[in-house]
C-alpha positions as CSV (number, residue, x, y, z in Angstrom):
1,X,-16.4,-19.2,4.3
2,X,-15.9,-15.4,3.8
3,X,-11.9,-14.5,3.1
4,X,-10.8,-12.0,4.8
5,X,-9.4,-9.3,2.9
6,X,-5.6,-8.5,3.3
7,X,-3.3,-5.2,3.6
8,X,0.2,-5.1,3.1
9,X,1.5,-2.2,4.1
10,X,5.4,-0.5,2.8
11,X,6.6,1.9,4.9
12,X,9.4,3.2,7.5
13,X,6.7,5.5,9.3
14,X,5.9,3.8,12.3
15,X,3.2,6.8,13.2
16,X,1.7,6.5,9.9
17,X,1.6,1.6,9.8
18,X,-0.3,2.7,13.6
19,X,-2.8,4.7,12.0
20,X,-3.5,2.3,8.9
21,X,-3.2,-0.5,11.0
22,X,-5.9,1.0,13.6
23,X,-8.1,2.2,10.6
24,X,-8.6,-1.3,8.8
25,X,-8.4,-3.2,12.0
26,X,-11.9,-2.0,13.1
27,X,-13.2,-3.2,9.6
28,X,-12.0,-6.9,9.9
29,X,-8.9,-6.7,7.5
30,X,-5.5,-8.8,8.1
31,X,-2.5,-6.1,7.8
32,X,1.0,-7.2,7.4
33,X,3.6,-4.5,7.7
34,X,7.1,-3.9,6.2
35,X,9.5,-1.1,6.4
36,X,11.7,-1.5,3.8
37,X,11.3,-2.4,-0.2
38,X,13.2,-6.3,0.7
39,X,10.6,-7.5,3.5
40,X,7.9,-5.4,1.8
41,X,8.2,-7.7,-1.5
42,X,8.7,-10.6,0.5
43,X,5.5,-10.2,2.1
44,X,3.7,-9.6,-1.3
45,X,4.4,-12.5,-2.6
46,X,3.8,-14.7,0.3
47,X,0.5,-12.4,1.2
48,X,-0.7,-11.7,-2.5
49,X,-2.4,-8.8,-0.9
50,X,-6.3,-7.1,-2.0
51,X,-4.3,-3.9,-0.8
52,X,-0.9,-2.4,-0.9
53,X,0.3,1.1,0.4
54,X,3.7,1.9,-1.0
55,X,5.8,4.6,0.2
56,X,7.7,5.7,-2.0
57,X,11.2,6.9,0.3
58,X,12.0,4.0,1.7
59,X,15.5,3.1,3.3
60,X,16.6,1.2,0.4
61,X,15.1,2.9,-2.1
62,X,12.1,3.9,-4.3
63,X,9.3,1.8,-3.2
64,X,7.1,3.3,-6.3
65,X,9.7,1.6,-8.7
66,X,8.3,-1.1,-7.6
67,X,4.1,-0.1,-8.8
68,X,4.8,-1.6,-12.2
69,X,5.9,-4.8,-11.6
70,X,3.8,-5.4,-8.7
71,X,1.0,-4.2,-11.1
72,X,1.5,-6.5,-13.2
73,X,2.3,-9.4,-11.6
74,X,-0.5,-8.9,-8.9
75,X,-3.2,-7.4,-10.5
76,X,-6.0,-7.6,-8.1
77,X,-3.7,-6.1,-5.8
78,X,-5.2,-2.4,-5.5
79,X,-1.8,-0.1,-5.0
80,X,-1.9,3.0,-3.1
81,X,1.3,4.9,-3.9
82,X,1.6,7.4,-1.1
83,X,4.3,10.0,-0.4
84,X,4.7,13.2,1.6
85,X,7.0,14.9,-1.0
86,X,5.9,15.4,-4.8
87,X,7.0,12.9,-7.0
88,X,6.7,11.5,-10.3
89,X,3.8,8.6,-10.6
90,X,6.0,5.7,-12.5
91,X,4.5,4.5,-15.7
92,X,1.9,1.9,-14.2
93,X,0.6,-0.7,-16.5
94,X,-2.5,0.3,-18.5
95,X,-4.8,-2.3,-16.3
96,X,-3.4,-1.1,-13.0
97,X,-5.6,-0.2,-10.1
98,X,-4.1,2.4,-8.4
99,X,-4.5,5.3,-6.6
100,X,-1.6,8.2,-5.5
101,X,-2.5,9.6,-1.9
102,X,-0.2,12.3,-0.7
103,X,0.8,12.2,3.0
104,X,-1.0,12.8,5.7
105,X,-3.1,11.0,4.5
106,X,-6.2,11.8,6.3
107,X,-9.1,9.4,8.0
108,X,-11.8,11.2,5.2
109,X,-9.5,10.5,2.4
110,X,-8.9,6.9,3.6
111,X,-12.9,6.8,3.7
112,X,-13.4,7.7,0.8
113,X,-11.5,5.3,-1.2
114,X,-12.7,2.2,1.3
115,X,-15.9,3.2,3.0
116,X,-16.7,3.9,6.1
């Protein structure tokens, strides 16, 4: 049987989770939203998601702290680190797979990182 691939998603944009959530809906993945760093790691571990967009102003606190350890203890985990201000990428573990998108994000940037 074919696993279906999951999202989790870290942000307090409810806009934003509607349009990701739309997006991958249509191309069969499970998405799992949080909107704050303690739900959003409480979901990780209990999701051990293929994907994982991370705000990085969340309500309590720097979400892109987080992209090292999540790195490492998740490493198929493929981290997008998006923000709408410009901000520092943290030092991500050599072996990390990750990728910084800058908000909006748009539909043809979203494409181009997962296909149509």
């Amino acid at each position: 049987m074919h696993k279906r691939r999951t999202i989790v998603i870290i942000d307090e944009e409810l806009d934003y989770c509607r349009l990701l959530k739309r997006y991958f809906k249509k191309r069969q993945y499970s998405i799992y939203i949080a909107h704050n760093i303690n739900d959003g790691t409480r979901l990780i571990a209990a999701k051990q998601p293929d994907v994982l967009f991370l705000d990085n102003q969340l309500p309590d606190g720097s979400g892109w702290l987080l992209g090292p350890e999540i790195a490492a203890n998740y490493p198929k985990t493929f981290i997008v680190l998006n923000s709408a201000l410009p901000v520092a990428i943290p030092a991500m573990p050599a072996t990390a797979n990750y990728q910084v998108l800058s908000k909006p994000v748009s539909l043809a940037a979203l494409e181009n990182l997962f296909g149509k």
